[in-house]
Structure formats: C-alpha cells, structure tokens
C-alpha positions, 0 to 999 in steps of 0.5 A: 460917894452915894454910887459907891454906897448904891453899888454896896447896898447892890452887891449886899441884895444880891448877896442875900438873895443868893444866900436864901438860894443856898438855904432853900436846897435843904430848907422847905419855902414855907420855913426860911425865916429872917432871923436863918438868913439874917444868921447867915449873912452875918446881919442883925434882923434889922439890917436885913430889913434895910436891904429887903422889906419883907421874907417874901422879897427876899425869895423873889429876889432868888428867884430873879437871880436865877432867871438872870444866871440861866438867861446868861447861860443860855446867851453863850450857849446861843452864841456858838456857832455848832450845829442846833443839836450841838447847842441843844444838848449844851442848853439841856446840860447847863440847866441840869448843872445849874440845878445841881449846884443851885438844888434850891433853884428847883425846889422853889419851882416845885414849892407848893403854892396853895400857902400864897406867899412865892406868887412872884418868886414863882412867875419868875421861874416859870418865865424861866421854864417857859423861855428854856421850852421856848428856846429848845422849840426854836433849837429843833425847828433849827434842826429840822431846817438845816436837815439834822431831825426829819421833816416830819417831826412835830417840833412843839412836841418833841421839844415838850418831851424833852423839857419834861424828861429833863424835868422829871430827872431833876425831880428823882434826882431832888428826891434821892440824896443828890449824890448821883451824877445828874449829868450822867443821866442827862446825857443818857436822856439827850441820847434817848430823845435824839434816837426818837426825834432822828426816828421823826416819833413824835410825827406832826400832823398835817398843817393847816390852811395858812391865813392871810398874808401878815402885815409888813410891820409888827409890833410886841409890847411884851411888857404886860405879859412880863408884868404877868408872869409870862414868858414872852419868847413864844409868843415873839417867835410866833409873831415872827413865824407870820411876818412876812420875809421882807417884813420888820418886828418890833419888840418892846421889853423892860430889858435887853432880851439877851437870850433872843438876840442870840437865837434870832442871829442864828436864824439870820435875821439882823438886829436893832436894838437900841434903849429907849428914853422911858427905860424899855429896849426897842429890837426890831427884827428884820425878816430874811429879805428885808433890805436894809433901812436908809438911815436920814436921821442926819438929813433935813425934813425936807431932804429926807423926803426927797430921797425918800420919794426918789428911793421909792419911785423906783420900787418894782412891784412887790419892793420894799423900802425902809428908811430911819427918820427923826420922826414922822414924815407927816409931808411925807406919807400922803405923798406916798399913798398917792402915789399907788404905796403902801406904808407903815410907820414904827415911831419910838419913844424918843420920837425917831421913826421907822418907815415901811413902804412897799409897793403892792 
C-alpha cells in the first residue's frame, strides 16, 4: 500500500511539473503563480504544498523533466544504426520538435535570471544544451572518421554553429506567433550547415604537439560537475580522447548516463556498466584494443592470484591484462611489480575490483 501511495504521489509531481511546463509557453517564469498552477491541476493551494514546497520547486521539477524526455530522445536516436550525418540531423529535428510541442521548455532557457528565482531550473537546461553540443561534437568527429565531412574540418566549431543556428531558429520562431513550421526551417538549415561542413568551412587549425602518453586506467567522478550544473559528456569524451587504445575509463554518475552509453557503442567501444551499493552507477569503458577482462570473481583469493600470475607471465611487451576480482589483490600486486609489471587497480563501492597490468 505505501508503494502504491508513493508511485501516486510520483505520478501527481510529474503531472504538476508538466503542468507548469505547459503554463510556461504563454506565462513569463517570474508570473507562474501557485494558485495558476494549483488551478490547473485541479488542486487546492494547499494540496500542491504537499507535493512540492515551494513555486521554485515546481519550476525546477520542469526543468528535470525536460532534460529527462530529450535525454530519452536522444538515447533512440544514438541507438540507430545510420550513418553519423543521418542520426545528426535526426537529433537536431527532435530538439526543434520537442521544442515546438513543449514552447515553455525554451522560454524557461531564455528567462532572464538577473531575478535569481530558477538557478536550478536553469543548470538543468543548460546541462541539457551542453550535452546536445556535446553529443552533436561527437556525431560529426563520427562523420569525419568514417569519411562523410572532410578531414579538415574543425569539428568543435562546426558543431557550435549548428548548435547556435538551431538555437537561434527557436528564438525567431518564440518570437513570431508559433504558427510556422519550425521543421521546415530546421530541415533548410541542416541542409545549409551540411553544404559548409562537406566545403570543410569552418577548417581547424594545425593541432598541437601531443603530450605525454595518458595513463591505462582513468577515473571520472563526474558527480560534482552534476551537482553544479554542468554537463559532463565533453569532459568524458575529453578524458577518453586521451586514453590509450588498450586503456579503461571509468565513469562514476548519479544515473545511468543513457545518452552515452549509446554514442560510445557507436564508436565501438564495449561497456560496463553496473549500479553501485551507494546509488551511483559505475561504466567503465574499454578502449578499442582493450581485451577483455577475466572475470575471477567466483574463484578463491588464492586461485585468483595464480591465474593472474599465470596470465601475465606470458604478456609480450607492450600487453596488457585485465581481470575483475572480489577485491584488492593485496598478495597479489607486489608480486606483480616485482616482476618488471605495471599496475592499476579500479575498486568499486561494493569492494570488487578491477585490475590493469601491463608490461612496459
């Protein structure tokens, strides 16, 4: 019983933050009043009280649903199996039709914050911009790679431009009456993007020096950058552009990070990824040529170690080998140092840990 009056007081917040989200296409941020939405959910003031504590809540509760709904979207989107252009264009559509139906989602974007009240509300759909940037970046490096966009195209900058053009169009168009077709101008600036980026305009610049090798075995908490209200897909790409192809990221997030799981699939990378006992999600990320690690959860402390040792005794130069044990292998690791090995251990919340060796 206590479920069932849980999963209705759910349903009932989501009801009212979808609600205000609907109120918000023709009500400016600053005049959406309890007593208008408590109106409209068929609610006494009080009874909206009990669902939310303050107006402030209930605008950020808009705001996380819809970063949840496009998150989902772009998740099918990165699922497909099309070509990277294919499924750009696709993601920019969704976005432009989402904000169409859901007009009050852009306006709570472009409310004026100097009145304080929406800083919440208001990281969340910037998380949500960020991460459509972010996953557009990654869609047109896609493209570069597999030859679609020529190589000397600047793909941080041509995905910007894009970002801000579809942006704009939402402006204009929130700005007129919202009677015109949103798609229809969508789909002209997809195709005038697509001429300049097939043109290589805008062209990169010459890339740097690289720096030093990375390490095989990264970890990104990226718990804090959420908790600011910061989007942290480019900064996981960013750490996977400098691992190794033999090497392993590890992501720590409050959620399972959906939208990534999908993109990083498509570059081919396999995943793990698991909840952890402390309500986080652990993903680790193996690099292209990363084998696959020996799973000695269900063995002996002992027995693990031997068929670790016996495993990396006959790692050539440059090898690597990854196993998954119930902890850390404290017999284990000097052995393996001692032996002319380099390790890294990954241990999760609920004590099991992954181990990295590699001979130099």
């Amino acid at each position: 019983m206590a479920e069932r009056r849980t999963d209705r007081r759910t349903d009932r917040r989501t009801d009212i933050a979808r609600t205000a989200l609907d109120l918000l296409a023709d009500t400016p941020v600053d005049r959406l009043t309890t007593r208008q939405l408590a109106q409209a959910v068929g609610l006494s003031q009080p009874g909206l009280f009990r669902h939310f504590a303050t107006r402030h809540a209930i605008v950020t509760a808009a705001a996380e649903l819809v970063r949840a709904e496009l998150s989902a979207a772009a998740e099918e989107i990165l699922a497909d199996t099309c070509p990277p252009l294919g499924r750009l264009t696709r993601l920019v559509e969704a976005f432009a039709a989402y904000a169409q139906a859901h007009p009050g989602a852009p306006r709570l974007l472009l409310y004026d914050l100097a009145l304080g009240e929406v800083g919440e509300a208001h990281a969340a759909l910037l998380g949500t911009v960020d991460a459509q940037r972010a996953i557009s970046t990654e869609l047109v490096r896609q493209a570069v790679e597999r030859g679609e966009l020529p190589p000397e195209l600047d793909v941080d900058s041509s995905a910007r431009l894009l970002q801000a053009g579809l942006q704009g169009l939402v402006v204009q168009w929130l700005a007129a009456d919202r009677h015109s077709a949103l798609a229809t101008q969508v789909q002209a600036l997809v195709q005038t993007w697509t001429v300049a980026a097939r043109a290589g305009v805008p062209a990169r610049s010459a890339a740097p020096d690289a720096g030093p090798l990375a390490a095989h075995l990264l970890r990104l908490d990226v718990r804090p950058l959420l908790s600011g209200g910061l989007e942290p897909l480019e900064h996981i790409l960013a750490a996977l552009a400098t691992l190794p192809p033999d090497g392993v990221l590890v992501v720590i997030a409050p959620f399972r990070p959906a939208p990534l799981l999908g993109l990083l699939r498509g570059r081919g990378h396999r995943l793990e990824c698991e909840p952890e006992g402390d309500g986080s999600w652990r993903l680790e990320v193996l690099g292209l040529e990363t084998p696959a690690p020996a799973d000695l959860r269900q063995t002996t402390e002992s027995g693990a170690v031997d068929l670790a040792l016996a495993a990396t005794q006959a790692l050539p130069r440059g090898g690597c080998w990854l196993g998954r044990m119930n902890g850390v292998p404290r017999a284990l690791l000097p052995e393996l140092v001692r032996r002319g090995l380099t390790v890294a251990v990954d241990q999760a919340s609920g004590g099991e840990a992954l181990v990295v060796v590699r001979r130099a």
